[in-house]
DRENDRENKOL-978865 format. One line per 4 residues: for each residue x, y, z of C-alpha. Coordinates in steps of 0.1 Angstrom, whole numbers, always signed. Example, Ala and Ser with C-alpha at 12.3 -4.5 7.8 and 13.67 -1.06 7.14 Angstrom:
2
+123/-45/+78; +137/-11/+71 .
***
This chain:
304
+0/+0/+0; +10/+34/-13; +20/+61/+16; -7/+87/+2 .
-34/+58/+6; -26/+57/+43; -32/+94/+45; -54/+106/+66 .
-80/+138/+56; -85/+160/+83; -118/+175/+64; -132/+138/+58 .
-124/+122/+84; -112/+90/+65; -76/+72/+71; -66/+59/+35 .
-90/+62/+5; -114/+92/+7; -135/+94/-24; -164/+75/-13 .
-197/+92/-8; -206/+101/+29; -230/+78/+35; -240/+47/+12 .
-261/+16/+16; -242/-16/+20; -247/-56/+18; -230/-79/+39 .
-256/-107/+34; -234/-135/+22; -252/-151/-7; -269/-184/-4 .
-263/-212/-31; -293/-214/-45; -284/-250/-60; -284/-283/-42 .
-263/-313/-52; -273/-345/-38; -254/-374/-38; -269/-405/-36 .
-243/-433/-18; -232/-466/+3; -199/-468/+16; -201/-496/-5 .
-211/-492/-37; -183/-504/-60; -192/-478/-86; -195/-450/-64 .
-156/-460/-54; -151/-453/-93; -164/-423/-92; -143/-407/-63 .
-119/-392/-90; -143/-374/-114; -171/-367/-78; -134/-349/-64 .
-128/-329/-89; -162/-316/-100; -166/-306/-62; -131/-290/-59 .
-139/-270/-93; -176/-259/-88; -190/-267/-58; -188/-228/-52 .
-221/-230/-70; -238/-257/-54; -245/-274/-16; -236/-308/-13 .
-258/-332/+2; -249/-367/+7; -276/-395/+14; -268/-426/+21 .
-294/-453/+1; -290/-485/+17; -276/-508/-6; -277/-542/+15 .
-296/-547/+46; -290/-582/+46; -284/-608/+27; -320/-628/+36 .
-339/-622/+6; -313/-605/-17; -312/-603/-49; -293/-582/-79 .
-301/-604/-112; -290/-572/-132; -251/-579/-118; -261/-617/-112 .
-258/-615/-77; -272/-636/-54; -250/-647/-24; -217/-631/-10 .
-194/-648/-31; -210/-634/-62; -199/-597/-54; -159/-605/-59 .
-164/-610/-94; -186/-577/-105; -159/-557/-82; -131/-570/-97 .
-144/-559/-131; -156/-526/-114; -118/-523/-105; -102/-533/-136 .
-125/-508/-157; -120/-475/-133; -87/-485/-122; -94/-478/-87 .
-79/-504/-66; -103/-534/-55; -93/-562/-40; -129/-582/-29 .
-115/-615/-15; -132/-606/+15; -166/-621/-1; -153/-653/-7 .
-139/-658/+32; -153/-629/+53; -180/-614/+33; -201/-580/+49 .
-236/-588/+56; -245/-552/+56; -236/-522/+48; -259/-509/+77 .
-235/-501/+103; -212/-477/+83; -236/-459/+71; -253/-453/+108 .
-216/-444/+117; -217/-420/+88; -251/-403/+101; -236/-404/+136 .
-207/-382/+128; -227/-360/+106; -250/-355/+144; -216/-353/+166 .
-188/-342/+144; -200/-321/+115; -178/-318/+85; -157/-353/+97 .
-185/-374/+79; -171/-375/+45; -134/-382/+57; -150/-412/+75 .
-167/-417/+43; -133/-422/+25; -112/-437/+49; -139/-468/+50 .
-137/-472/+10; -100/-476/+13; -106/-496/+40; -129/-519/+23 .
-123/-519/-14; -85/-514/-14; -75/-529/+16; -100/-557/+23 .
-113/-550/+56; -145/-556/+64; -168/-524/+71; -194/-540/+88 .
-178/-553/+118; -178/-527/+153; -137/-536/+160; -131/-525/+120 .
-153/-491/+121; -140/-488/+157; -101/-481/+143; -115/-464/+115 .
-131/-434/+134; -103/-441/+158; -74/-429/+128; -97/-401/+125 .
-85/-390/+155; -126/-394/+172; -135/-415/+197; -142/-450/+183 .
-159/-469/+207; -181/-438/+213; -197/-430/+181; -198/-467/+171 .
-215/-476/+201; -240/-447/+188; -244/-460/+157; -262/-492/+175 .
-288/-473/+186; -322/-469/+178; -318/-435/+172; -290/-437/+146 .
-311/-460/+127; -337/-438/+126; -312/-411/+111; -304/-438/+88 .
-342/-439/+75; -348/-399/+75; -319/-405/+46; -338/-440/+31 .
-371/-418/+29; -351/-389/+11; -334/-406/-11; -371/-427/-19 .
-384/-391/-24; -359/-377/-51; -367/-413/-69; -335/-424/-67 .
-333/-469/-73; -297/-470/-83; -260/-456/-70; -241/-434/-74 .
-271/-410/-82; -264/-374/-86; -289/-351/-86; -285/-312/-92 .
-316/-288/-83; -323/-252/-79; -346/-237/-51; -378/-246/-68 .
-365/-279/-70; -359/-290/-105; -330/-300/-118; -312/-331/-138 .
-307/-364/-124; -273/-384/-132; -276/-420/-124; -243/-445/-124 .
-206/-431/-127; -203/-409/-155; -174/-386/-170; -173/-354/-162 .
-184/-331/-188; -217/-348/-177; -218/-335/-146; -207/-299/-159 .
-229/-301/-185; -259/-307/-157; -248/-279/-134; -247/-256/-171 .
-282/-264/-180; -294/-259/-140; -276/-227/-138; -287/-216/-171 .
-251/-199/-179; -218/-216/-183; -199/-223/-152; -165/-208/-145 .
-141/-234/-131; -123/-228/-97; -82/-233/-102; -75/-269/-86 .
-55/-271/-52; -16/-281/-56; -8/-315/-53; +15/-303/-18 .
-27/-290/-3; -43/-321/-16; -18/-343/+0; -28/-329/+33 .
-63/-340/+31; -47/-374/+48; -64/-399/+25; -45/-424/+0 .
-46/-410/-35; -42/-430/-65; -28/-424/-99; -62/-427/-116 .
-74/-395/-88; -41/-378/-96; -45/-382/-135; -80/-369/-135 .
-73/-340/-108; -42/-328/-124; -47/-337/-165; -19/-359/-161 .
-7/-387/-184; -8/-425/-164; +25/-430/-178; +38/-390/-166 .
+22/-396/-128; +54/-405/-109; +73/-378/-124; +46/-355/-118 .
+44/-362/-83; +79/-357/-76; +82/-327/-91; +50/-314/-69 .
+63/-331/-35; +90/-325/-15; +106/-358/-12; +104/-368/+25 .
+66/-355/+23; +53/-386/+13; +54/-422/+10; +42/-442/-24 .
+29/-477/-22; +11/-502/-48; -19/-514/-46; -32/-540/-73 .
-5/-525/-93; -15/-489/-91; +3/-464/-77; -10/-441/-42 .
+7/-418/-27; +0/-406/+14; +13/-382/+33; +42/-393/+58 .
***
């Protein structure tokens, strides 16, 4: 700042800039985003593990237009009764396969042995745990929302067990036994259903299902994990006006975030080449910032 912009006018009475009017109406309402994004989800929903790349980076590069809610839709309350004849799924062992396939195609790491040996037979409990942070610790949901993915799809634990969702809310740095002993309760169930009932009333029957609306609640539905000029294109015709990109955090900010990140979430983040990701990476990361390790023969990188 200049020295005649800290002047001070003896006439005005004004320290630094004095060319405004006397008196003038002001504003400071911050404005509202008028447009809601609702994501439709189960911590695990192989697709919606595909997704995380292209979900990441159409949040980190618009969501200054939109809210994001996240419901969670229930995908298996048991196994009594089940039935997905679309995937030809029927029993435990069944779900290896079609997320093997899942993993292959999006190049998200998947390893799904667990159905075979130690199969979930719900994916209840993480999502009470889910809806108990969102009550207790607002804003630590969705961290707990990733760190059970990796936990499940890349690392083969099993999500539906207390001692498993107990360490996971635990490396959170939350209190494990606390909120997972909450999520047993009536009560979180019935948090669980307020989401069931909202997710019924936006006619959602398949996930990943976005869904982008204005105030008076219309909007375009996206169903399944789609590229992401779909997604742009949605929030373009709901907005009425093309969109203008936010600039993507550095690779050194993203790191922080604490999570595992993979090539493919590095590639689509960053517009980076599979075959130029390691050099990338090292010429965005200090050295002794991070560690890399392989997983189904892709490439993560985590901060040390």
């Amino acid at each position: 700042m200049s020295y005649e912009s800290m002047m001070c006018d003896l006439e005005t009475g004004v320290c630094g800039a004095s060319d405004e009017e006397e008196m003038q109406m002001v504003d400071l309402k911050r404005e509202e985003k008028s447009i809601t994004m609702y994501y439709v989800t189960d911590p695990i929903c192989s697709h919606c593990w595909a997704l995380e790349p292209v979900l990441h980076r159409f949040i980190d590069e618009y969501g200054h237009y939109f809210h994001v809610e996240t419901k969670m839709g229930g995908l298996l309350a048991s196994w009594e009764g089940f039935s997905d004849g679309a995937n030809g799924i029927q029993k435990p062992s069944d779900v290896a396969e079609h997320w093997r396939e899942v993993g292959e195609h999006s190049r998200m790491p998947i390893d799904g042995s667990l159905w075979h040996d130690h199969p979930i037979l719900s994916s209840y409990p993480p999502s009470r745990v889910y809806k108990v942070i969102q009550r207790m610790v607002p804003g630590k949901e969705q961290a707990f929302l990733r760190h059970a993915r990796e936990a499940v799809f890349a690392l083969n634990r099993n999500i539906g067990e207390d001692d498993v969702l107990i360490k996971l809310v635990d490396e959170l740095g939350l209190n494990g036994k606390e909120i997972v002993e909450a999520a047993s309760q009536q009560s979180a169930q019935d948090l669980l259903e307020e989401d069931f009932e909202a997710v019924a009333q936006l006619g959602v029957r398949g996930f990943p299902t976005i869904i982008i609306v204005n105030k008076e609640q219309k909007g375009i539905k996206v169903v399944g994990a789609r590229a992401l000029d779909t997604y742009v294109q949605a929030l373009q015709q709901v907005l009425g006006d093309t969109p203008k990109p936010k600039k993507i955090k550095a690779l050194s900010h993203k790191i922080q975030e604490g999570h595992l990140l993979f090539s493919k979430e590095i590639e689509v983040l960053y517009d980076v080449e599979q075959q130029d990701v390691e050099s990338y990476v090292r010429s965005e990361l200090q050295e002794n910032t991070y560690q890399t390790k392989h997983i189904f023969n892709e490439m993560a990188i985590q901060r040390v």
